[in-house]
N, C-alpha and C positions, 0 to 999 in steps of 0.2 A: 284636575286636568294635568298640573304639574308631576303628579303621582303616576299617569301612564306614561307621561313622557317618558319618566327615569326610568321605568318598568321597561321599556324598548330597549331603552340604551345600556339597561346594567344586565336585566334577565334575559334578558332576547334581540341581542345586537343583530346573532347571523342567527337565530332559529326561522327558520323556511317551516317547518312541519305545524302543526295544527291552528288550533283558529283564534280569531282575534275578534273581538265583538267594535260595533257602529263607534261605541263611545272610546274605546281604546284606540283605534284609527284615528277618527275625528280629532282626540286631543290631541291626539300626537302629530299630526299635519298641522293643527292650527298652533302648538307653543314652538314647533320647529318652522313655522312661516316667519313668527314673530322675532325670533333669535335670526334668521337669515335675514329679515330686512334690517334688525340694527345692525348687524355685521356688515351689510349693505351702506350703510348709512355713517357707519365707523370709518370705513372703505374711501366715499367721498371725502368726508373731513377729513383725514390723515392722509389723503391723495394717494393712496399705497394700491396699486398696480395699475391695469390699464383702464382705458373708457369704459370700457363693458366689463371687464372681470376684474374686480377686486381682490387683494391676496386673502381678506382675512374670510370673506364670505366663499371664498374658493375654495377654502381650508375647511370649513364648515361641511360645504356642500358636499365634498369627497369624504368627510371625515361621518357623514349622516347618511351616504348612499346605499350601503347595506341592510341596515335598519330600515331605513325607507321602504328599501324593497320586499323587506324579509316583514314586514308589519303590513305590507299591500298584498302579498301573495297570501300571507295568514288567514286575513278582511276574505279575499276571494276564496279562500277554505271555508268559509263561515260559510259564503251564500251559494255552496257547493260547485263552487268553478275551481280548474286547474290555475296555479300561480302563474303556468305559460296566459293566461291571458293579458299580464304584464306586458308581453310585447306588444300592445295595441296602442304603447305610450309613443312609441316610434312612428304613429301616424298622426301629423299633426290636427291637432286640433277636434278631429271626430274621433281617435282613440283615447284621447283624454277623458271627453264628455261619454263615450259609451262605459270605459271606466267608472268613471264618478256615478253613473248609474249604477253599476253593480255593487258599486262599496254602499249606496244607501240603502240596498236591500238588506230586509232584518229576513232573521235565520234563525224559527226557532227550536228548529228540530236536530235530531243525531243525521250526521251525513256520513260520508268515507274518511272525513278529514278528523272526526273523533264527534263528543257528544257536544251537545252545545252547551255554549259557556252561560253561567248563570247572568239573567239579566239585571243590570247597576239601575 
């Protein structure tokens, strides 16, 4: 799980182009959940920035937001969607969830975004 993380972050910070399989998402959202609420959690105890935004989890957030992106538009290559359908995060709450719908669809066929990745 730790192994796709650093796979985001070292081979594929800004790569946008082709596809990312369920399990390289998935880890990758869940060890970058886990590092954002300690840095959350560092944040209160060391009382370092305001009510709501913390400097170190802030640092985090901006410092993982490409990757993020660039690993979600990947996910939506796999199940043959455009990365443009990232902008559906901008609708609260039903653009989230119609998202997370399309990132659990498996994909096991060649699409436009390249052949599909072998499956872990």
């Amino acid at each position: 799980m730790l192994n796709n993380y650093i796979d985001v972050l070292k081979n594929n910070y800004a790569n946008f182009n082709g596809r990312a399989t369920r399990k390289q998402y998935w880890s990758y959202v869940l060890v970058s959940f886990v590092i954002a609420l300690l840095f959350n959690i560092i944040d209160r105890i060391v009382g370092a920035g305001s009510e709501q935004f913390g400097l170190f989890g802030t640092f985090y957030s901006l410092a993982v937001l490409v990757p993020t992106l660039a690993v979600g538009c990947r996910r939506l290559h796999d199940t043959g969607r455009s990365g443009w359908w990232l902008f559906l995060y901008l609708i609260p709450l039903l653009g989230a969830l119609i998202l997370v719908i399309f990132f659990i669809f498996k994909s096991d066929h060649d699409n436009e975004y390249g052949a599909a990745p072998p499956s872990l």
